[in-house]
C-alpha positions as CSV (number, residue, x, y, z in Angstrom):
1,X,0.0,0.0,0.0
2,X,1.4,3.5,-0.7
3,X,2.4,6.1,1.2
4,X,-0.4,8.7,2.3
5,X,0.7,11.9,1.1
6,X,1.1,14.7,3.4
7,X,-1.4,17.6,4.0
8,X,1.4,20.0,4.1
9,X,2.8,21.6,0.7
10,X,5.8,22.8,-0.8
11,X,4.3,26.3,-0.1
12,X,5.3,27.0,3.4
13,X,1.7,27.0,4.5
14,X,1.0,23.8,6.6
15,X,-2.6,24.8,7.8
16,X,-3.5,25.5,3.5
17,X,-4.9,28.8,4.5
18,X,-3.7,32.3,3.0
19,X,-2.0,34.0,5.4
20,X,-1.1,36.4,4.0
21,X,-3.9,38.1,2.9
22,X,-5.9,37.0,6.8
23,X,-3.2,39.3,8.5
24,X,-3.5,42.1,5.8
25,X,-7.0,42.4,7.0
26,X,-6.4,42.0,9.9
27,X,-4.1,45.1,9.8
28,X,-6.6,46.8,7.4
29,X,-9.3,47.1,10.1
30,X,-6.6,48.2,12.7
31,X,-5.3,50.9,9.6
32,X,-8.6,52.6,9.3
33,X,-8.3,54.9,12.7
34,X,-5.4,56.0,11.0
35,X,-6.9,56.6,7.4
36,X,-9.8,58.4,9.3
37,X,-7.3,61.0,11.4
38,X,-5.8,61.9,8.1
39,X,-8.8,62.5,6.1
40,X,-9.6,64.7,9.6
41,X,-6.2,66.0,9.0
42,X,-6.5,67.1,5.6
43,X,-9.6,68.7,6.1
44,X,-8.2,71.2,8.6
45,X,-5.2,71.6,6.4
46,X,-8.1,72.9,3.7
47,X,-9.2,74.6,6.1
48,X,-5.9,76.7,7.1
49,X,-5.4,77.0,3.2
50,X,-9.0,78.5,3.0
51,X,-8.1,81.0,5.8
52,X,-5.0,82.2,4.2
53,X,-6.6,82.5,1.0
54,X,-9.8,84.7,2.0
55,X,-7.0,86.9,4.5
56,X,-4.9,87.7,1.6
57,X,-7.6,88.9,-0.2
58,X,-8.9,91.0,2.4
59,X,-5.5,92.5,2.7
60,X,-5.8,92.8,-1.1
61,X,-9.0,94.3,-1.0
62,X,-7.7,97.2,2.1
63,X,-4.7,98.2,-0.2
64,X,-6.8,99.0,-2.7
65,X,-9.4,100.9,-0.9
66,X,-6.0,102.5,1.1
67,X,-5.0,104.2,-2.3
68,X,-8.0,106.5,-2.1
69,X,-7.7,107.4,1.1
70,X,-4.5,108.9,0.3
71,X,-4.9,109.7,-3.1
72,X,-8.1,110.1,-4.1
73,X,-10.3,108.4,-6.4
74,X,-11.7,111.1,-8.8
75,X,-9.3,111.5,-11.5
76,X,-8.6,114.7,-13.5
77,X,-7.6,115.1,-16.7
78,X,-6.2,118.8,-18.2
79,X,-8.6,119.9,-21.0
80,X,-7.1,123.3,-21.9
81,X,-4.4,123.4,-25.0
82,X,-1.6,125.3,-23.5
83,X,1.6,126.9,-25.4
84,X,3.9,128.1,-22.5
85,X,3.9,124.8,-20.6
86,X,2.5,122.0,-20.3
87,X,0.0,120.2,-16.9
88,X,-0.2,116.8,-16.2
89,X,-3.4,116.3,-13.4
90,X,-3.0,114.2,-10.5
91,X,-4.9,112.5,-8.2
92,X,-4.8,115.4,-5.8
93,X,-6.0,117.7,-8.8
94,X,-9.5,118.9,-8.5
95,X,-11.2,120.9,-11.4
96,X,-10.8,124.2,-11.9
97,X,-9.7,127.4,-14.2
98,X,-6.2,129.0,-13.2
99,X,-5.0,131.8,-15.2
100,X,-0.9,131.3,-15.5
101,X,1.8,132.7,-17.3
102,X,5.3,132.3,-17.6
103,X,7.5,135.1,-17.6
104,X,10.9,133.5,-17.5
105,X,12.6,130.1,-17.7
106,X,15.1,128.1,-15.4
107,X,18.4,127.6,-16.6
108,X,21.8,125.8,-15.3
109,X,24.8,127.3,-14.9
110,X,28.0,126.2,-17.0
111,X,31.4,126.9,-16.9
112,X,34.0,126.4,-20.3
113,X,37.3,125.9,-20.2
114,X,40.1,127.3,-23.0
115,X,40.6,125.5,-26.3
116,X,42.8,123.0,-26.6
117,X,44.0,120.8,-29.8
118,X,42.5,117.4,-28.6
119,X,41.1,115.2,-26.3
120,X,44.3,113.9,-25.7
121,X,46.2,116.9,-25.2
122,X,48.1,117.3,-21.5
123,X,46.7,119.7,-18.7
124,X,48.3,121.3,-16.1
125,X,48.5,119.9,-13.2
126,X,46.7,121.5,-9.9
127,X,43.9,121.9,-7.9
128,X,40.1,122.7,-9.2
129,X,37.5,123.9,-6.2
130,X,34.0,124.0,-7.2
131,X,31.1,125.2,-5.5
132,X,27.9,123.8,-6.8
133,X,24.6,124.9,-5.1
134,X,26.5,126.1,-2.2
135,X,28.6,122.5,-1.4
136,X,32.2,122.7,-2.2
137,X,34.0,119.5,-4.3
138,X,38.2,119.1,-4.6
139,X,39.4,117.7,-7.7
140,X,43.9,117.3,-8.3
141,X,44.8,117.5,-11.7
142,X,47.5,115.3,-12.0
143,X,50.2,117.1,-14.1
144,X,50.2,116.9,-17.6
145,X,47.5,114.2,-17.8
146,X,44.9,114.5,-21.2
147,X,41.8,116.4,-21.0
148,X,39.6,113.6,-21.5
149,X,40.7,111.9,-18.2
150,X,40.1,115.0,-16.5
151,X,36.7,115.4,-17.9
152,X,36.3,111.6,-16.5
153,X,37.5,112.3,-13.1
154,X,34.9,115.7,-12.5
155,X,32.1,113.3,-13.5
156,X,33.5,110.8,-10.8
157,X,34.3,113.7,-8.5
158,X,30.3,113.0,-6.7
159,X,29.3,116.6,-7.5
160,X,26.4,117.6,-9.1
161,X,27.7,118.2,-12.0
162,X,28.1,116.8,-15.9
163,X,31.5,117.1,-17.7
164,X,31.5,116.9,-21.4
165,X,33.9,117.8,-23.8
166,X,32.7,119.8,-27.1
167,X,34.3,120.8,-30.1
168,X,34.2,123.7,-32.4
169,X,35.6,121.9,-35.5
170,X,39.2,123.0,-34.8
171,X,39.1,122.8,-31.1
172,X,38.2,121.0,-28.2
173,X,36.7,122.4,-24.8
174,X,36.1,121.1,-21.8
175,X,32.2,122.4,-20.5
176,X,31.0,121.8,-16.8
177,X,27.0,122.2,-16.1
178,X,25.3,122.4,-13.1
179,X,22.9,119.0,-13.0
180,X,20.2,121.6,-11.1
181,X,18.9,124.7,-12.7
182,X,18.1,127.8,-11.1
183,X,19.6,128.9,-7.5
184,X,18.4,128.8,-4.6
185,X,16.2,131.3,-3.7
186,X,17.2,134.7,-1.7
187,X,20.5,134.2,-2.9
188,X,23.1,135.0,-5.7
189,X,22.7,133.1,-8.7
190,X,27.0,132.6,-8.7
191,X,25.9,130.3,-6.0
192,X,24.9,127.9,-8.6
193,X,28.5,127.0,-9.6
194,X,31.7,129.3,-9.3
195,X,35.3,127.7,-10.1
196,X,38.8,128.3,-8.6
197,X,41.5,127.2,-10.2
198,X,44.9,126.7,-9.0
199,X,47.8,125.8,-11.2
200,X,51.1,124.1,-9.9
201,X,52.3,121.9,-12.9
202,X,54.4,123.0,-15.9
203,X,52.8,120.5,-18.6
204,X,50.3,121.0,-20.7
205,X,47.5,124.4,-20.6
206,X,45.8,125.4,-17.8
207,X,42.3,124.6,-18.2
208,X,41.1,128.5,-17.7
209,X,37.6,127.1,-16.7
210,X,34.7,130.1,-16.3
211,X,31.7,130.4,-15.7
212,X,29.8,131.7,-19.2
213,X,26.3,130.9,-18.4
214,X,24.8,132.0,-15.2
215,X,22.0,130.2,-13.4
216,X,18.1,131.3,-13.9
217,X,15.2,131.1,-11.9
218,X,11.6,130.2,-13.5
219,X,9.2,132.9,-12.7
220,X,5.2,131.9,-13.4
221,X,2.2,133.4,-11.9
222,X,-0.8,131.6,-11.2
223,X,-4.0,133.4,-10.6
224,X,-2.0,136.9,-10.1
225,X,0.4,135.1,-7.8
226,X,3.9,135.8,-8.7
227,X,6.4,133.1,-7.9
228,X,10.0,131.8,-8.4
229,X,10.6,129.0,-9.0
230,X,14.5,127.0,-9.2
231,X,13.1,124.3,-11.8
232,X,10.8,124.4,-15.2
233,X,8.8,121.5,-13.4
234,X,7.0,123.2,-10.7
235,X,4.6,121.0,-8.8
236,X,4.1,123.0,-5.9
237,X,1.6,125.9,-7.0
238,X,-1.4,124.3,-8.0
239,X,-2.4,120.8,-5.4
240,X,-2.7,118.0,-7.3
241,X,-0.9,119.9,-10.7
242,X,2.4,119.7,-12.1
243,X,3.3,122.1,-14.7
244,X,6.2,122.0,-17.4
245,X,7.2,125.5,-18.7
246,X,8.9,125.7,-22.0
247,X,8.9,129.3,-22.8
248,X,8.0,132.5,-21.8
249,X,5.1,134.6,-22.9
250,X,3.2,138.4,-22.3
251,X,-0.1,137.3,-21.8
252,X,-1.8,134.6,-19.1
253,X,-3.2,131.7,-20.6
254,X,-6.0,129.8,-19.3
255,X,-5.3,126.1,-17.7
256,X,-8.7,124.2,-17.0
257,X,-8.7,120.7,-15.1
258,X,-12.1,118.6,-15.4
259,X,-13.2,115.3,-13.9
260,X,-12.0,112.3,-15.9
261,X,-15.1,110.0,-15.7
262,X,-13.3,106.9,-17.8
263,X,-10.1,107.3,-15.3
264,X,-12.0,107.2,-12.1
265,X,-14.5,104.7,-12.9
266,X,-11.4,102.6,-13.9
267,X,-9.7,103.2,-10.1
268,X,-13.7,102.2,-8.7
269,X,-13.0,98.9,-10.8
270,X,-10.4,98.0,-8.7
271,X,-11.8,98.3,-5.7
272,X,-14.7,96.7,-7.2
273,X,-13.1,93.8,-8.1
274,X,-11.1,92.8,-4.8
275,X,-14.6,93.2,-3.5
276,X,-15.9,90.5,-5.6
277,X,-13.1,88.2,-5.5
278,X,-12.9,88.1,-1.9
279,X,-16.8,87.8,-2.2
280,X,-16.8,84.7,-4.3
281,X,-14.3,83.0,-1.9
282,X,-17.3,84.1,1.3
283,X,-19.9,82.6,-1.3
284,X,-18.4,79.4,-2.0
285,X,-17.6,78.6,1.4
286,X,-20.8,79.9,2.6
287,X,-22.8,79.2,-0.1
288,X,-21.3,76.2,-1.8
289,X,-23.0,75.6,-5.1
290,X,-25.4,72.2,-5.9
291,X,-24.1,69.3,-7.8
292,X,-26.2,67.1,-9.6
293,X,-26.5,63.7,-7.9
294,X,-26.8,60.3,-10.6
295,X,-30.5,60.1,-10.1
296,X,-31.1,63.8,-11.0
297,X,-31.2,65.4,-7.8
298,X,-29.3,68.2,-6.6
299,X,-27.4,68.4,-3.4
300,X,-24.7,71.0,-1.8
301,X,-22.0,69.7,0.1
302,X,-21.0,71.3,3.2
303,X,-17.7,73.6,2.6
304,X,-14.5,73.3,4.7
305,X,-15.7,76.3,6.4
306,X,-19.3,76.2,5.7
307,X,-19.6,76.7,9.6
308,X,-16.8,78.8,10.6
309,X,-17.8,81.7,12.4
310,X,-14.8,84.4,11.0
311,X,-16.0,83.8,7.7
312,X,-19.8,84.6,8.6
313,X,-18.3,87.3,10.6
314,X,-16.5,88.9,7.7
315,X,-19.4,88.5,5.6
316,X,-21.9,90.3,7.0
317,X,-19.4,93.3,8.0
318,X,-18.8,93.4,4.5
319,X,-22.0,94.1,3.9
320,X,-23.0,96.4,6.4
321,X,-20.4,98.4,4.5
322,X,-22.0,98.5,1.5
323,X,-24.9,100.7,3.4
324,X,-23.2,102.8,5.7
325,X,-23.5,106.5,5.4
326,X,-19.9,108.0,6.0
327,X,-20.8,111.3,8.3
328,X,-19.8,115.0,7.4
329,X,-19.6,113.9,4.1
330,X,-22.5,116.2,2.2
331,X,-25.1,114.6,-0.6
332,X,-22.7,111.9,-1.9
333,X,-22.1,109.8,1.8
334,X,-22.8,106.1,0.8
335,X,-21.1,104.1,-1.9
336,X,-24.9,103.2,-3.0
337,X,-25.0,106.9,-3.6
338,X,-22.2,106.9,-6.2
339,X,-23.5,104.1,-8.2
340,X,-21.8,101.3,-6.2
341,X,-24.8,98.7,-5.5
342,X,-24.7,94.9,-4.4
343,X,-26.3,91.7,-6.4
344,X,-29.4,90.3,-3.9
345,X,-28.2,86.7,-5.2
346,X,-24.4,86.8,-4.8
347,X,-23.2,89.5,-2.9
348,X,-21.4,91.0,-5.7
349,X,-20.7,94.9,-6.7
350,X,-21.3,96.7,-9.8
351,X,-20.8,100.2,-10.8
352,X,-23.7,101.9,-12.5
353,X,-22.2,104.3,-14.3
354,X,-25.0,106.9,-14.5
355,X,-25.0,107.2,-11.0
356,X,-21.5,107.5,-10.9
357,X,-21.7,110.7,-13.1
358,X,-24.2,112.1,-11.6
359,X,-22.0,112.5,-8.4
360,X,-18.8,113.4,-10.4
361,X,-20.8,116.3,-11.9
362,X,-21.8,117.2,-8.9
363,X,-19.7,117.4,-6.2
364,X,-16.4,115.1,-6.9
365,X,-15.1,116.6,-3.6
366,X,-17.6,114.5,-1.7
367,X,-16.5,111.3,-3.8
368,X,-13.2,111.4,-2.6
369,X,-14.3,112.3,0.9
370,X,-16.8,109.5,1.2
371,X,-13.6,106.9,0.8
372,X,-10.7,109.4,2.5
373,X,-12.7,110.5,5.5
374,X,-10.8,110.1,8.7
375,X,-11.9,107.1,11.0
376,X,-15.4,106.8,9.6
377,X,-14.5,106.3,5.8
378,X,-15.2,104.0,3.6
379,X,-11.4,103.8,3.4
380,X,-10.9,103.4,7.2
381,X,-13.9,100.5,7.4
382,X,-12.0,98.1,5.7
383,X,-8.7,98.7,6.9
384,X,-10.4,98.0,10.5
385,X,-11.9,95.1,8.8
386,X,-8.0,93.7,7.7
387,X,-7.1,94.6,11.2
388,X,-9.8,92.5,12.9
389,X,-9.3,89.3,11.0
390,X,-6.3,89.5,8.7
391,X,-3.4,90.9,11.0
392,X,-0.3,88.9,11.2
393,X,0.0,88.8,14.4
394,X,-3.7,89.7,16.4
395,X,-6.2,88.7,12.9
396,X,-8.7,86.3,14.1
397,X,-8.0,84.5,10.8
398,X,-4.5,84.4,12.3
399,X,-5.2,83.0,15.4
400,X,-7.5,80.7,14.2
401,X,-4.7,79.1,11.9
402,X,-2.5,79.1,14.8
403,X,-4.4,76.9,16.9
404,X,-5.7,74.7,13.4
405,X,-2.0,74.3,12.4
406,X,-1.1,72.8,16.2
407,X,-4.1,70.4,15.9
408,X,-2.2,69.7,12.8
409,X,1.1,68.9,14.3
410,X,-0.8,66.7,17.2
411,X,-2.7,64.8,14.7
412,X,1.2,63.8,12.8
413,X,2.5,62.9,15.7
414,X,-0.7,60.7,16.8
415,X,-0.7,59.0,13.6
416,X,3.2,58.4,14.4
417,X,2.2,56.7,17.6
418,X,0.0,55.0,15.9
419,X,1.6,53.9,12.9
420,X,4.4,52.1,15.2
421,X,1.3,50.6,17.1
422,X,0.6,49.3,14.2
423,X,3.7,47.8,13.0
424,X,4.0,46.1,16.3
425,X,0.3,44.5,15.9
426,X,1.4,43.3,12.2
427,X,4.5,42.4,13.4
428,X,2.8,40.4,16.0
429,X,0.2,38.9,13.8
430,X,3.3,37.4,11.5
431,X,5.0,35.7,14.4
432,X,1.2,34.0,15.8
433,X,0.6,32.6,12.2
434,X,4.1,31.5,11.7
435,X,4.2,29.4,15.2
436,X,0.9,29.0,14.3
437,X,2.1,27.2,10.7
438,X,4.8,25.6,12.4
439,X,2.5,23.8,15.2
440,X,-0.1,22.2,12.2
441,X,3.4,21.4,10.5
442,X,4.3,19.2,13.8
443,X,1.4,17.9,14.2
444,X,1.1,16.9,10.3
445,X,4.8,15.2,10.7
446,X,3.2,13.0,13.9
447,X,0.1,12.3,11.7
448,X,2.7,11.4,9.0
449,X,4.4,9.2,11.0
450,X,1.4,7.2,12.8
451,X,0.2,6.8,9.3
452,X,3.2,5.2,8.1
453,X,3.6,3.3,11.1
454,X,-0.3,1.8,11.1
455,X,0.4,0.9,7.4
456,X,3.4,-0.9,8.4
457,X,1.3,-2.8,10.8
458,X,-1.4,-3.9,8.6
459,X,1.4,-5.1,6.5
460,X,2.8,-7.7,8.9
461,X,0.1,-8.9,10.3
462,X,-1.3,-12.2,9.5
463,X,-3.9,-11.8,6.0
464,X,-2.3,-8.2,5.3
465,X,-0.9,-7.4,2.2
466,X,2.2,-8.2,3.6
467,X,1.7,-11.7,3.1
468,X,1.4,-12.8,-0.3
């Protein structure tokens, strides 16, 4: 009679079951703690992501309300076609007629030194002492070296100054001009630039340097107002103005600066559209739009901070803005007054632009007011708003990543813990099933051997197959 063949195979598993795949889910249903803190994790880190998202905006949003505050929002635009000058209009222009006229021009000083056969040719060496706009500069002249490296070291030297050298045809001069024009004001105009020149070297030509052009103050008079002025670009007469004379003239001319509708409805747009961005990210958090289920239905899924009570917070502030009447500001005192209006379904701003001319036309003082107003501003609303929940350091946004991003760092380190926990269990597991394998193996070699042993029995005894 044969052998009975063992149970056991050649596959290392004496009990025939997979075990493999029974400790792996084993370890599975242990893992899913684990899986469920990180999902929990995740969504907090969405969360924290959220919060810095909607506080950048905000501080998006205050920088471009803070612009008006200190520079206005109406724009102006020059209208007038002047010949003496020219005026650009900026945002601290309002409109208006001025009557100005230009009587003389600024002008730099220049000094010119002797003529001498080329670029190259030697100089004298010495001292130079120049006084430009009252400051004294030292230059040595190293004997005998060429013009042009003298010319190089002036514009070195740190003064005010530009050295150039200019030629006639036949000769070549060196030319020094003050970088300002005009002199300052209640003094000399030699106070611009004046040269002394000392000569101590036997090479070469002296450099004779003199002044041939003396400074010159602008003179303009605005609205009968006489003035000097030590620069053709005077900004300081009319607010808001600046004004670039080019020549002089007998009569006044007439500058007029009007309201620039297309400008100032542009600088509302941005303001407008930090609103709205920071809006949409309120909506979608608050608001979170339906999806369409597989049976046709339609269903909203909570939003990481659907129920986070900043964001609600900010919301309605933001909105209580868009009503509030700014005090001491006359006719114009509410952004719904100047065309600036909210959507009943999202929460977005618009600009009607009819509106918005209405109140340029008629008082674009009170425009500017309504956003620069000091404390009570539109302006100064939403930098209190940044301040309350986007500050770096006291934001309640802030805070209230602070405290998320430490639940953060306590969840990694739980699922640390954790994780060795659960190496330790699988680790476990493996040994169990492997003594486990190794006892059914033992008893398999004993139930082997009886086997053998019975058969060899039978075999022997009297009528077995043994005896043939």
């Amino acid at each position: 009679m044969a052998a009975v063949a063992p149970a056991y195979t050649a596959n290392g598993l004496s009990s025939g079951l997979n075990d493999s795949a029974i400790i792996q889910s084993l370890v599975n249903i242990r893992q899913q703690p684990i899986t469920q803190l990180q999902t929990e994790q995740a969504g907090i880190q969405t969360q924290v992501s959220d919060l810095g998202t909607i506080a950048s905006q905000l501080t998006a949003l205050q920088s471009a309300v803070d612009a008006f505050a200190t520079g206005g929002v109406v724009a102006s635009q020059v209208t007038s076609t002047n010949t003496a000058f020219t005026a650009t209009a900026g945002t601290q222009a309002t409109p208006g007629q001025y009557s100005v006229q230009v009587t003389a021009l600024a002008a730099a000083a220049k000094a010119r030194s002797q003529g001498f056969s080329s670029t190259s040719s030697p100089v004298t060496g010495g001292t130079l002492a120049l006084t430009v706009q009252g400051t004294q500069y030292n230059l040595t002249i190293t004997d005998g070296e060429s013009l042009s490296d003298v010319a190089s070291a002036l514009n070195q030297l740190g003064a005010p100054i530009n050295a150039t050298i200019l030629s006639d045809g036949t000769n070549q001069y060196l030319e020094v001009t003050d970088a300002q024009t005009g002199y300052p004001i209640g003094t000399n105009a030699a106070n611009a630039l004046s040269i002394t020149e000392t000569d101590t070297g036997t090479q070469g030509q002296d450099l004779n340097l003199a002044v041939f052009q003396s400074a010159a103050n602008a003179a303009v008079t605005v609205d009968g107002l006489a003035t000097t002025q030590t620069s053709n670009q005077v900004s300081d007469l009319i607010p808001g103005v600046t004004l670039n004379l080019s020549s002089t003239e007998t009569t006044p001319e007439n500058l007029v600066i009007a309201t620039d509708p297309t400008t100032t409805q542009t600088n509302l747009q941005t303001f407008v559209t930090a609103y709205n961005t920071l809006n949409a990210s309120l909506q979608s958090q608050l608001n979170p739009p339906a999806t369409t289920n597989a049976d046709g239905s339609t269903s909203a899924q909570p939003a990481p901070l659907s129920n986070d009570a900043g964001v609600l917070g900010l919301e309605q502030q933001m909105q209580q803005i868009l009503t509030t009447i700014v005090p001491g500001v006359n006719g114009f005192n509410s952004l719904a007054s100047i065309g600036i209006t909210s959507s009943d379904q999202d929460g977005s701003i618009s600009i009607d632009q009819g509106l918005l001319d209405n109140a340029l036309n008629n008082n674009p003082a009170a425009v500017n007011q309504l956003f620069s107003q000091a404390s009570t501003g539109i302006a100064a609303a939403f930098d209190n708003l940044s301040s309350t929940y986007a500050d770096p350091a006291t934001g309640a946004f802030t805070q209230e990543e602070a405290q998320l991003n430490t639940r953060i760092q306590q969840m990694t380190q739980q699922q640390t813990e954790m994780q060795a926990d659960l190496a330790t269990y699988q680790q476990s597991l493996q040994e169990q099933f492997a003594n486990m394998e190794q006892l059914v193996s033992n008893f398999k070699s004993v139930g082997q051997y009886l086997t053998q042993l019975s058969q060899a029995q039978v075999a022997s005894s009297p009528g077995g197959s043994g005896n043939g």
